[in-house]
OpenMM code with the backbone's topology and positions (N, CA, C; nanometers):
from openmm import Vec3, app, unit

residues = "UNK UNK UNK UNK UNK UNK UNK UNK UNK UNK UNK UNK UNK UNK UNK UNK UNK UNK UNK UNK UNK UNK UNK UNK UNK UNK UNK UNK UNK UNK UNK UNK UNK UNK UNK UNK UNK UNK UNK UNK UNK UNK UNK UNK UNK UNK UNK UNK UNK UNK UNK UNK UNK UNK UNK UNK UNK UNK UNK UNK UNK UNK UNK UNK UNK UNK UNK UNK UNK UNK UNK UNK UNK UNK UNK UNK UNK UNK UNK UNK UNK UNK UNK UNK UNK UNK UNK UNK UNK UNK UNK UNK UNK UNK UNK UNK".split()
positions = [
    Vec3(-1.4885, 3.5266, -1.9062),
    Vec3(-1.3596, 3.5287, -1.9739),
    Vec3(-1.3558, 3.4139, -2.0752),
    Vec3(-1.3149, 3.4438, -2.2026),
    Vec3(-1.2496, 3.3492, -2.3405),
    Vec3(-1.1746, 3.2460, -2.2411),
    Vec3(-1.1675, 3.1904, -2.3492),
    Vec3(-1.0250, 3.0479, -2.3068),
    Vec3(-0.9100, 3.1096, -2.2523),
    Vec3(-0.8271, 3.0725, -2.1400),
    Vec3(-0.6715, 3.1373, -2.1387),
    Vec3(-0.6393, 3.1115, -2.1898),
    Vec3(-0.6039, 2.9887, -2.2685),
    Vec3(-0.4727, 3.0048, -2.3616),
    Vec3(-0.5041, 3.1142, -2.4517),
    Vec3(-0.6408, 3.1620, -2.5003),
    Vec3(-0.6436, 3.2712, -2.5846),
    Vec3(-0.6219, 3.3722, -2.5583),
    Vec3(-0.5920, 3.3943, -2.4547),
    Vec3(-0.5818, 3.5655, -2.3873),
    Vec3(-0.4391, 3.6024, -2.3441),
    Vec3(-0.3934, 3.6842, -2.3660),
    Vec3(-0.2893, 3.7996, -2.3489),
    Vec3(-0.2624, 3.7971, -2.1874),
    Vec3(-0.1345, 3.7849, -2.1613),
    Vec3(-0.0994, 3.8046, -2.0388),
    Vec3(-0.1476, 3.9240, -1.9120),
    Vec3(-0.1157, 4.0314, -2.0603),
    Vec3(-0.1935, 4.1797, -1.9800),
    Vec3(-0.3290, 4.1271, -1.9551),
    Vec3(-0.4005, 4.1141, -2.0204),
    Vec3(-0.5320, 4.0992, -2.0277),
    Vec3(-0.6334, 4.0046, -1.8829),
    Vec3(-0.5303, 3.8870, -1.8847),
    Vec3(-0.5648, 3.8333, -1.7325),
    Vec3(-0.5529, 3.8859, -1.6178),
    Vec3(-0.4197, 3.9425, -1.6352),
    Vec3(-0.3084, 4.0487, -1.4817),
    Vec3(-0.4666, 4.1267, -1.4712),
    Vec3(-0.5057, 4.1893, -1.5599),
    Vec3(-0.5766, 4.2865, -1.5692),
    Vec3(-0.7226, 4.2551, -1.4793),
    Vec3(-0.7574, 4.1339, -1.5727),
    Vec3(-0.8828, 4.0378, -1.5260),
    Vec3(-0.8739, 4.0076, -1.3254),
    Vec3(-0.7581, 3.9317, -1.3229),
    Vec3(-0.7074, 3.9157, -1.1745),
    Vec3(-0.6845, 4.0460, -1.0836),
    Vec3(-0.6698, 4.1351, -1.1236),
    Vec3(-0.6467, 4.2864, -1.0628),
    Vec3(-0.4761, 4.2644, -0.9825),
    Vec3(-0.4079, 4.2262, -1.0759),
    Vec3(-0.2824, 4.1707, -1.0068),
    Vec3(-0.1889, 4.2587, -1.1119),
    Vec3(-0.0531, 4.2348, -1.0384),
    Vec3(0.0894, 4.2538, -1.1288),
    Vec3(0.1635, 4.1948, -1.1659),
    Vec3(0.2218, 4.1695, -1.2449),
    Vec3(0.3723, 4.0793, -1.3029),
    Vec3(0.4694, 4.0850, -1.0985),
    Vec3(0.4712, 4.2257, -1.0893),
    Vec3(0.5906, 4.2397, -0.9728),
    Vec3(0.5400, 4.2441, -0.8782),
    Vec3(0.4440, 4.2261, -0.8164),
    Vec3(0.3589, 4.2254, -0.6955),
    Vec3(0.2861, 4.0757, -0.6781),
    Vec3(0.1989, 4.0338, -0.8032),
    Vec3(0.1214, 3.9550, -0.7879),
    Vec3(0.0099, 3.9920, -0.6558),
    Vec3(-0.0278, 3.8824, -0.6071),
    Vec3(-0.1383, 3.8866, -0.4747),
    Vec3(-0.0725, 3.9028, -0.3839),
    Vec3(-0.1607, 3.9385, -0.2802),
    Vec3(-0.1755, 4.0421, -0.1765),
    Vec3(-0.2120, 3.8811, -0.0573),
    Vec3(-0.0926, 3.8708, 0.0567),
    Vec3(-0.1521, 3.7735, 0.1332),
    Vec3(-0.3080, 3.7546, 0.2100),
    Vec3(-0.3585, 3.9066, 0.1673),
    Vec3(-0.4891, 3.8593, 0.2272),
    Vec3(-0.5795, 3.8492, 0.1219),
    Vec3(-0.5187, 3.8896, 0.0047),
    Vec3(-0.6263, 3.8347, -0.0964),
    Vec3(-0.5937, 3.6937, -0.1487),
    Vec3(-0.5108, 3.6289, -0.1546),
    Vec3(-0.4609, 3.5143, -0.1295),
    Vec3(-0.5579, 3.4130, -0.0681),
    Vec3(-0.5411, 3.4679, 0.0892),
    Vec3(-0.6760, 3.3868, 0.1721),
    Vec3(-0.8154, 3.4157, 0.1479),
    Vec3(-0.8550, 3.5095, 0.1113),
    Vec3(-0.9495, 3.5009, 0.0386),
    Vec3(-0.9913, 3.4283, -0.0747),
    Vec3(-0.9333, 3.3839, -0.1500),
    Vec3(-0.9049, 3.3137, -0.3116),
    Vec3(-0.9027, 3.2021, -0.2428),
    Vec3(-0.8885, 3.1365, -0.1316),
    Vec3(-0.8594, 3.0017, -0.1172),
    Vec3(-1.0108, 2.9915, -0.0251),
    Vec3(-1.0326, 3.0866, 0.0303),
    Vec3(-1.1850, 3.0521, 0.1017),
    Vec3(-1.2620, 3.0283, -0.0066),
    Vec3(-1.3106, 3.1486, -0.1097),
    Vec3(-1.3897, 3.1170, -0.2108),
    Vec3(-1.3841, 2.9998, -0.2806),
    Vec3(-1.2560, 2.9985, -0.3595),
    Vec3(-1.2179, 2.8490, -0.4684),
    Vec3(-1.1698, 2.7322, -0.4320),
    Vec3(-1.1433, 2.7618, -0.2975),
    Vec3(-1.0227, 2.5954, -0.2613),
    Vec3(-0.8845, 2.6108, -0.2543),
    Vec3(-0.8362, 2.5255, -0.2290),
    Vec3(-0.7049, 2.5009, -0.1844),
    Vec3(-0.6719, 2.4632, -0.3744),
    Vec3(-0.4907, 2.4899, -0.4345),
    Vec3(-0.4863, 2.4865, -0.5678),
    Vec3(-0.4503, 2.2946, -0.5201),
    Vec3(-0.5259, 2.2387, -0.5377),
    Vec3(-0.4540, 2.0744, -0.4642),
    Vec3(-0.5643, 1.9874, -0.5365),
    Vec3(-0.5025, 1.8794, -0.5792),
    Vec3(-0.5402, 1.7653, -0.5945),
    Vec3(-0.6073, 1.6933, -0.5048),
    Vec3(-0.7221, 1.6290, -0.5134),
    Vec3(-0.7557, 1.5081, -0.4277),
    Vec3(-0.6230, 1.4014, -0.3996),
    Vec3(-0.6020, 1.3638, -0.2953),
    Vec3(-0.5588, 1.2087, -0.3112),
    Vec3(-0.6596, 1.1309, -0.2772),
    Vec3(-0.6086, 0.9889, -0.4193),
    Vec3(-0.7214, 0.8794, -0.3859),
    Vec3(-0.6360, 0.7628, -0.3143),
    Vec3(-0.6865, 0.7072, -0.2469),
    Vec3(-0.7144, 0.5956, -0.1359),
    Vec3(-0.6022, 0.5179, -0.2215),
    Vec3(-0.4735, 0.4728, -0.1852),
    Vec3(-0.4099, 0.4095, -0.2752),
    Vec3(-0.4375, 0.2339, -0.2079),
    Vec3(-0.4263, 0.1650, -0.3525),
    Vec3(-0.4823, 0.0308, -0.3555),
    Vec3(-0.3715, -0.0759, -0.3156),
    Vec3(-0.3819, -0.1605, -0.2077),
    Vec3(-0.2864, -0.2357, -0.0849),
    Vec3(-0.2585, -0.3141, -0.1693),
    Vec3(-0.0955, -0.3595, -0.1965),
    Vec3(-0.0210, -0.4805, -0.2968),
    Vec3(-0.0702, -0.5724, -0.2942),
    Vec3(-0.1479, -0.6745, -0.1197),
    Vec3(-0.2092, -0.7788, -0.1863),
    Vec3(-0.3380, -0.7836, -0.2171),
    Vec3(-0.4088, -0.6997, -0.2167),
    Vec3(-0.5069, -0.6345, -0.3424),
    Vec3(-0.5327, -0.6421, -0.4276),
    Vec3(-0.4496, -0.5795, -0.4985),
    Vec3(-0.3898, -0.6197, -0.6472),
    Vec3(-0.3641, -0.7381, -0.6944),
    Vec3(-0.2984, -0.8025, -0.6065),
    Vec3(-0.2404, -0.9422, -0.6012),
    Vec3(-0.3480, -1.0458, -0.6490),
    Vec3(-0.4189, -0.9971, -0.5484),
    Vec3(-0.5737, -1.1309, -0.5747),
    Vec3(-0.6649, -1.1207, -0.6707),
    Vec3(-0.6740, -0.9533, -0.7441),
    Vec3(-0.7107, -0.9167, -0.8210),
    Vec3(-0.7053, -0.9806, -0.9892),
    Vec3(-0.5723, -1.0089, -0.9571),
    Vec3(-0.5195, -1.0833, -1.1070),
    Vec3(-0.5991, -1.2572, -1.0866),
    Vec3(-0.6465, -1.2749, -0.9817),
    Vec3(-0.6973, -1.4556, -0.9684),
    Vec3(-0.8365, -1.4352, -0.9725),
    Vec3(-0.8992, -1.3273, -0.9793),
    Vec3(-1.0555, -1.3048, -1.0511),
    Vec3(-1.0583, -1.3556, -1.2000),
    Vec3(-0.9834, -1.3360, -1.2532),
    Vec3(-0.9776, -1.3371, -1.3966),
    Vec3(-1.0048, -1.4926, -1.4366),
    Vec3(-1.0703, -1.5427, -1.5031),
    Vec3(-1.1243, -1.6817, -1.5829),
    Vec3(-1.0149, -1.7210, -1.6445),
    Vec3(-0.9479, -1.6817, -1.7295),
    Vec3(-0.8040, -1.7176, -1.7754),
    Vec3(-0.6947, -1.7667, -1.6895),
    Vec3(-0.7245, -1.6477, -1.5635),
    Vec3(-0.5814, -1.6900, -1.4442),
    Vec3(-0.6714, -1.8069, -1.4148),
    Vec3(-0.7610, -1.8181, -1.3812),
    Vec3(-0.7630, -1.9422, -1.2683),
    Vec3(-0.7827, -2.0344, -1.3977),
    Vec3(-0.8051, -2.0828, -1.5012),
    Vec3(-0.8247, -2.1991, -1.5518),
    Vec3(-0.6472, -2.2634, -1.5762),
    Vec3(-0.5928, -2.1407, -1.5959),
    Vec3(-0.4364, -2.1382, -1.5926),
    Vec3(-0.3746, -2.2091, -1.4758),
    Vec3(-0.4035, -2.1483, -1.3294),
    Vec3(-0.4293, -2.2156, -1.2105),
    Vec3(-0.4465, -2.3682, -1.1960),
    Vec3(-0.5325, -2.4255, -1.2496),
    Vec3(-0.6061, -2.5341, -1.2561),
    Vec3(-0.4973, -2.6146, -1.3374),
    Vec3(-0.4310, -2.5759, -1.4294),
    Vec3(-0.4271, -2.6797, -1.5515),
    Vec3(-0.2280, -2.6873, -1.4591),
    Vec3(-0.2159, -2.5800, -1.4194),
    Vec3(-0.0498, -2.6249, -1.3574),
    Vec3(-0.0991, -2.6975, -1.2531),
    Vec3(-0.1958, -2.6666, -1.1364),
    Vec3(-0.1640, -2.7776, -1.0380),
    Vec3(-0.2060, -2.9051, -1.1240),
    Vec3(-0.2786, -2.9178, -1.1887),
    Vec3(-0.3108, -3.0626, -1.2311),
    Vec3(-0.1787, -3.1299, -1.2859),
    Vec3(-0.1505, -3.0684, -1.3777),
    Vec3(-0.0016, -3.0999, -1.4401),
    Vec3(0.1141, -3.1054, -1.3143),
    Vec3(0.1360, -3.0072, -1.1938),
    Vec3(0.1882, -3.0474, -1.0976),
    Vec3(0.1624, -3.2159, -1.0655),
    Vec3(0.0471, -3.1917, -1.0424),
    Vec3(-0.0089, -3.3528, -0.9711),
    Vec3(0.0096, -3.4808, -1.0617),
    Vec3(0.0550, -3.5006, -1.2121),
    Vec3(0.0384, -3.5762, -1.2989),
    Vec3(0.1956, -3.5877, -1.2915),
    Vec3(0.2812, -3.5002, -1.2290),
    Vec3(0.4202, -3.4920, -1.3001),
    Vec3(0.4557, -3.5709, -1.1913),
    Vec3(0.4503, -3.6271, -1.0693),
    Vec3(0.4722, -3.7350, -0.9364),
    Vec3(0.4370, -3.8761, -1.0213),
    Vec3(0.3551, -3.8836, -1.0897),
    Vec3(0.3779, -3.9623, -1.1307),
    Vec3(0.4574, -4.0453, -1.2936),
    Vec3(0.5023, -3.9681, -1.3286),
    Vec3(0.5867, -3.9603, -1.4288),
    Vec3(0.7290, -4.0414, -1.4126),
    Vec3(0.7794, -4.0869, -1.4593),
    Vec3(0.9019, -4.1902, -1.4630),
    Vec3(1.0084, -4.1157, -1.4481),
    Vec3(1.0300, -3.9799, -1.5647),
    Vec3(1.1189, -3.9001, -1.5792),
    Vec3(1.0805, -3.7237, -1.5125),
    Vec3(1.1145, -3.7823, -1.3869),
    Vec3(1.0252, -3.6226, -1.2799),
    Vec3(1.0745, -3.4738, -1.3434),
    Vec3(1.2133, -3.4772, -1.3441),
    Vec3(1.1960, -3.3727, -1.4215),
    Vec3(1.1638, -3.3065, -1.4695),
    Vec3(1.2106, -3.3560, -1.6012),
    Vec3(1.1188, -3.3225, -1.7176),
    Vec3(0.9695, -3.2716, -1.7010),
    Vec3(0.8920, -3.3704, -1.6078),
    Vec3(0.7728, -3.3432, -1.6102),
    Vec3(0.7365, -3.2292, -1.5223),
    Vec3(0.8327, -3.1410, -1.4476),
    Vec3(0.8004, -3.0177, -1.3949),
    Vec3(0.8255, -2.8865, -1.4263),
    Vec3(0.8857, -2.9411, -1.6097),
    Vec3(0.8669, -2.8192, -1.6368),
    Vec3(0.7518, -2.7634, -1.7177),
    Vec3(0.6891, -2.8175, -1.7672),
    Vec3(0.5515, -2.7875, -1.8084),
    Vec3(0.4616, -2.7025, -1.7552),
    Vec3(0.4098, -2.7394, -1.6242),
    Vec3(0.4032, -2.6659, -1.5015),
    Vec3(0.4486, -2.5686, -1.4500),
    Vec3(0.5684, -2.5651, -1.4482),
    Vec3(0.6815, -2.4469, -1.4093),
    Vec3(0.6483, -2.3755, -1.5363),
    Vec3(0.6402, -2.3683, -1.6517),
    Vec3(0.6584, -2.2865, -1.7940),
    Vec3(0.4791, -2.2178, -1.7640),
    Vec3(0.3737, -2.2599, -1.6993),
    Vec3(0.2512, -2.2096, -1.7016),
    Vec3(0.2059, -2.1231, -1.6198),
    Vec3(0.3216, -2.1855, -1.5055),
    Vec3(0.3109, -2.0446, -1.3870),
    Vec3(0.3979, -1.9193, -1.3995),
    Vec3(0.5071, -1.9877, -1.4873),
    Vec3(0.5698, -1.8054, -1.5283),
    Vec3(0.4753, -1.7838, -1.6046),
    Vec3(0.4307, -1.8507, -1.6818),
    Vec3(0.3149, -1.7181, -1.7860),
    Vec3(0.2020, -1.6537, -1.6700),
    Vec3(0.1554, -1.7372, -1.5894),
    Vec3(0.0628, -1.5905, -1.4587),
    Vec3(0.1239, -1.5255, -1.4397),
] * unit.nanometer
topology = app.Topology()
chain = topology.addChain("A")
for resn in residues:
    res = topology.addResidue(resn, chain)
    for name in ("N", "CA", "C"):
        topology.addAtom(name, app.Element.getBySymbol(name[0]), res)
């Protein structure tokens, strides 16, 4: 058989040995599913949140990112004006 989208409705009914008002026959039905399969999708293995999670701290960017807030954490204790000095830090971990 051509492409379906190229073909005529009659023309498939015809191909399928089926009707508009009948369609299949429950035992040809089970048959069609022994031969071809079930009409179904695989499901794939869905991937666990903290998974993902740790996934993003592979990355060379995240962790040098990593690195440069705790350091800046650790530099901001000693700072006169503490504050201030935690937001630097704070501004690097919203960007992860």
């Amino acid at each position: 058989m051509s492409q379906p989208s190229t073909v005529s409705v009659d023309d498939i009914l015809r191909g399928q040995n089926v009707t508009l008002e009948k369609g299949l026959t429950e035992s040809e039905v089970q048959a069609r599913r022994n031969t071809y399969g079930s009409n179904e999708l695989e499901q794939e293995e869905r991937t666990k949140l903290w998974k993902l999670v740790l996934e993003q701290f592979e990355d060379k960017l995240v962790q040098i990112l990593l690195l440069a807030a705790l350091l800046s954490f650790a530099l901001a204790f000693f700072e006169d004006n503490w504050l201030e000095a935690f937001v630097e830090p704070a501004v690097i971990l919203l960007i992860l």
